[in-house]
N, C-alpha and C positions, 0 to 999 in steps of 0.2 A: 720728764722725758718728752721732746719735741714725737708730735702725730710722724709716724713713716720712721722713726728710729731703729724700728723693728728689723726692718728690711734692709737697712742700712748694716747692720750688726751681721745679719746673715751673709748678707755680699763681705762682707770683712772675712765674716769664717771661713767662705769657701774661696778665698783669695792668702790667708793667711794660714799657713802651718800652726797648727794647735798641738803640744802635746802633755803629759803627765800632769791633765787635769784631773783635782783633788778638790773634797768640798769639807771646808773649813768648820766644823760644826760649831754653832752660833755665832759665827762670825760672816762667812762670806765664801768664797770659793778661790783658786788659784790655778793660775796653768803658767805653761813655757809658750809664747807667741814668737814666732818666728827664733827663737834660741834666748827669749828675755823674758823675766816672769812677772809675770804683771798679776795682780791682786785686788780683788775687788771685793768689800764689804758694808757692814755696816759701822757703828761708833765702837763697838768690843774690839774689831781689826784694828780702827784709825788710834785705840788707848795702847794696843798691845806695840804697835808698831812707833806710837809717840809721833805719827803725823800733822793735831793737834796742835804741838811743840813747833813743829816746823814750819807751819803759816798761819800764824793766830787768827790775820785776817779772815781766812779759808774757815778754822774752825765757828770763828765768831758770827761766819754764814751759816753753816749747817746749823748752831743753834739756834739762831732766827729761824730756819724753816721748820726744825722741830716743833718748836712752838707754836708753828702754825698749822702743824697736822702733817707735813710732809715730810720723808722719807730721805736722808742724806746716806747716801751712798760712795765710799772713798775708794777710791781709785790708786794704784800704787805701780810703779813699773822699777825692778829691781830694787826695791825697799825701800825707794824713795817717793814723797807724796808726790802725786802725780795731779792732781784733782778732784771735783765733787761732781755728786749729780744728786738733784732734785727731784724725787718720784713721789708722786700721792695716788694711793688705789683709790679703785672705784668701786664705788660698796654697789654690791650683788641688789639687783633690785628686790629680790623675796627673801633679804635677810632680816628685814625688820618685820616683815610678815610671820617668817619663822621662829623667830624671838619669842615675839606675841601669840604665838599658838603655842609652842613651847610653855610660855609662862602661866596659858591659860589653861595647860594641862595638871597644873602642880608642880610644875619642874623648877628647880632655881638654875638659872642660864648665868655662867661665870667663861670669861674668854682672859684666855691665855695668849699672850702675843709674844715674840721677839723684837716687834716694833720698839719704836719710843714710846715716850708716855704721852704725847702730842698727839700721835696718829693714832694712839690706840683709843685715847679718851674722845676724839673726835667721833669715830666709828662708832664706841660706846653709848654716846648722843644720839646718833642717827636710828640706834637699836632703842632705845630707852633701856641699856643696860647701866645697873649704880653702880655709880664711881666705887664703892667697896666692891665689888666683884669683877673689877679690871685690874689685872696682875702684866704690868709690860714687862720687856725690856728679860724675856725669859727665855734662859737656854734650854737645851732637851735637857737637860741633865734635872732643870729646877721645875721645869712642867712635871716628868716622870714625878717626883718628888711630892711636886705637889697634887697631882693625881692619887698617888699612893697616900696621903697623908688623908686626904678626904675619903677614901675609902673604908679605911682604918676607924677613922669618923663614922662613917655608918653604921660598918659592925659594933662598934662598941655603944650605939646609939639602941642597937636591937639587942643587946645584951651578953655578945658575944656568940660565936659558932654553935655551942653546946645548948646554947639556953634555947628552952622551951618556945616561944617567941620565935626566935627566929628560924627555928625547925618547922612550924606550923603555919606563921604570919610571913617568916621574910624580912624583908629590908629592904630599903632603896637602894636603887639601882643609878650607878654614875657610868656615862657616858661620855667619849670623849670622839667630838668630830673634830677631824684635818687632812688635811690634802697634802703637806710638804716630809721631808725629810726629818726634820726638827719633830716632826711630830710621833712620829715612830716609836719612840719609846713611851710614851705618855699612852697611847694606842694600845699598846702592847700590855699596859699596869692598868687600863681603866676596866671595870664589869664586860662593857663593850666597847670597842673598838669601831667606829663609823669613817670609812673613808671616801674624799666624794672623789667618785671614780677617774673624771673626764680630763681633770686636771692634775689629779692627785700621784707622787711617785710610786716608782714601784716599789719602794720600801713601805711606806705608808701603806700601800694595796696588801701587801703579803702578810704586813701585820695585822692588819683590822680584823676583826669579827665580822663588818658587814661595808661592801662595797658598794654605794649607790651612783649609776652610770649615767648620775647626770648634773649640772650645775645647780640645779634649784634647790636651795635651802629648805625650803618647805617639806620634802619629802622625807626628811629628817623626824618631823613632826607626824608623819603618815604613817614612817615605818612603825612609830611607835605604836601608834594607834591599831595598825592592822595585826602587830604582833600581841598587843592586848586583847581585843577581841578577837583570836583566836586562842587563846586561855582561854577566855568567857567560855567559849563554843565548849571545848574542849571539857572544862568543868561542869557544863550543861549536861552533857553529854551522857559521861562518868554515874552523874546524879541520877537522871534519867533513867539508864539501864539500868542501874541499881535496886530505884525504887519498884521497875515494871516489873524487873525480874524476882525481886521480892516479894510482890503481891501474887504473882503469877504461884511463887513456892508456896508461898502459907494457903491459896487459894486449893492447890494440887492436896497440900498434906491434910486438908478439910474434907476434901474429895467433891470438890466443887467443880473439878475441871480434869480431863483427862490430856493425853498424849500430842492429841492431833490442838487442843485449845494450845498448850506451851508450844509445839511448835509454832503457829502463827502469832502468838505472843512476837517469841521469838526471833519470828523474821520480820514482824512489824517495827518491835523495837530497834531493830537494826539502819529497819529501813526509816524511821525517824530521825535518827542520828548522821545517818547519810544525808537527809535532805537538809538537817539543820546547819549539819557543818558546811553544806554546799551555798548558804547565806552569805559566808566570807567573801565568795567571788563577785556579790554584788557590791560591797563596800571598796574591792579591787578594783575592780573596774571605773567606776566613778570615783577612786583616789588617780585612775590612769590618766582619766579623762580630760578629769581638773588642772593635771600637770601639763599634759601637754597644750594645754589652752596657756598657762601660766608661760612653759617655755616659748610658745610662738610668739606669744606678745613681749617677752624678755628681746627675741631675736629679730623683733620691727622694731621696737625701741631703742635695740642698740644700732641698725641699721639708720634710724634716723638721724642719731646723734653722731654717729662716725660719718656721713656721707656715702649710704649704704653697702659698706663693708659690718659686718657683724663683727664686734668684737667683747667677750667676756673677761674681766679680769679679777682674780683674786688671790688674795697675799700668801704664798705658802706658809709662812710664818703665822698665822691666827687661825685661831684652833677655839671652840666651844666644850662646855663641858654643862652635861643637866644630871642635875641629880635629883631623881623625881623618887618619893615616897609614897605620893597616892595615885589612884588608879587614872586612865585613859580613855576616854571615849571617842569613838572614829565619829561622830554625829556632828562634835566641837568644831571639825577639821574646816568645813567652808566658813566657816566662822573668823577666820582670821586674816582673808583676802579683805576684807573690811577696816583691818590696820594695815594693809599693808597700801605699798601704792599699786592704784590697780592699771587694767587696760586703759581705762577712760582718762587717768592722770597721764598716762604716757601715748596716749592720742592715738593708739596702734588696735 
């Protein structure tokens, strides 16, 4: 898609009567433009509609560009083929970073696309994600699906609901980040549901479990970390009281300590657990910090490559899924700007 297309498509909208737009699910979308319905998607629309059939030449471009990682998009106006268009995303600069923090956490990182297998495998690359854990060419229907399936997989990895095991120890936990429509049901079937906010529909938003209101991948990697240690804290805690308030009783039933010692026990204890838990906010804080350093140099970078216009782009269609069995440490976290490309690669 030609740089300014954008604005160009806008000036069309509000020049052009638009009505009983509908979104095609794993296909594409369609409306009435000016009283004619024109349709626009991907290869599932151009098979179902057999436009394909109708310019071989036409098709035999769009497989060339598949193959080269790009995105063929057909075009249809009253159900006849009308043309193509050639789009290639642009991979988020912190998604190879959050990959690799991801994967440095224990998580196996598997991405779901609707893309082709071109564009998906290319992405894949950029990630160091393995070709066995690139699933293209997926509708909502086979994402939920497959969500569900793996899930199913963990429980029956911990032994089942009932079993001992997994009452006590748990199970892994799968994740599923997306931004688009498509992704919604998958969202909806995973442990957690992660939607990144900035881009993401408002289907995607209402289904998620956890909203993050901003583009960078990495926080994906954060959340996790900060929602782990606050367990940690948490089970510190529990422990803690436990143990002081235990000594404190057998201490009292010896007649070691009276009234006024259990209370300051008491309020000591408390007050330990208050200060401990209040540790989290320094790991918050310095996850805040980091990010917005990340996104300001995301926002000179894109600046410098557009001609300082900022611009962020990412595929509704691809969607991540981790499904992590062992623990999370927030210590890992700066750890992983070291795989990624950083400020100094991108000159900002």
């Amino acid at each position: 898609v030609l740089a300014g297309s954008g604005a160009a498509v806008r000036i069309a909208a509000k020049q052009c009567k638009v009505t009983e737009f509908q979104t095609l699910p794993g296909e594409g979308a369609s409306a009435k433009v000016d009283g004619k319905l024109v349709e626009i998607g991907g290869p599932a629309l151009a098979r179902r509609r057999g436009w394909g059939l109708d310019d071989p030449a036409l098709a035999a471009a769009a497989a060339e560009w598949e193959k080269a990682g790009a995105t063929a998009l057909w075009v249809g106006v009253e159900g006849d083929c009308a043309g193509a268009l050639r789009c290639e995303d642009a991979l988020r600069v912190t998604a190879p970073g959050a990959v690799a923090s991801l994967r440095g956490r224990g998580a196996e990182v598997v991405m779901l696309t609707g893309d082709n297998e071109g564009s998906a495998l290319l992405v894949a690359r950029a990630c160091d994600i393995p070709r066995s854990n690139v699933l293209a060419g997926m509708t909502p229907a086979r994402k939920m699906e497959e969500v569900v399936g793996r899930v199913a997989k963990l429980e029956a990895a911990a032994g089942g609901p009932k079993s001992l095991r997994r009452r006590f120890i748990g199970r892994g936990t799968l994740a599923m980040v997306g931004d688009g429509i498509n992704d919604a049901p998958a969202l909806g079937a995973a442990d957690v549901g992660i939607a990144m906010g900035v881009a993401g529909s408002a289907a995607a938003m209402e289904t998620a479990d956890v909203a993050l209101l901003t583009n960078d991948l990495s926080r994906v990697a954060e959340a996790i970390a900060i929602g782990h240690l606050c367990l940690v804290k948490i089970r510190q805690n529990i422990a803690f009281s436990i143990v002081a308030k235990g000594i404190v009783l057998v201490l009292s039933l010896m007649g070691y300590t009276g009234l006024w010692e259990a209370v300051v026990a008491d309020v000591g204890t408390a007050l330990v657990v208050i200060l401990n838990g209040m540790t989290v906010l320094g790991g918050v804080k310095e996850t805040e910090e980091r990010g917005n350093e990340v996104e300001g140099c995301v926002s000179k970078a894109a600046e410098a490559e557009h001609g300082g216009v900022a611009h962020s782009h990412s595929h509704g269609a691809a969607a991540v899924v981790a499904a992590a069995a062992g623990p999370f440490r927030l210590k890992g976290a700066p750890g992983c700007e070291a795989k990624a490309p950083s400020c100094a690669h991108k000159k900002c």
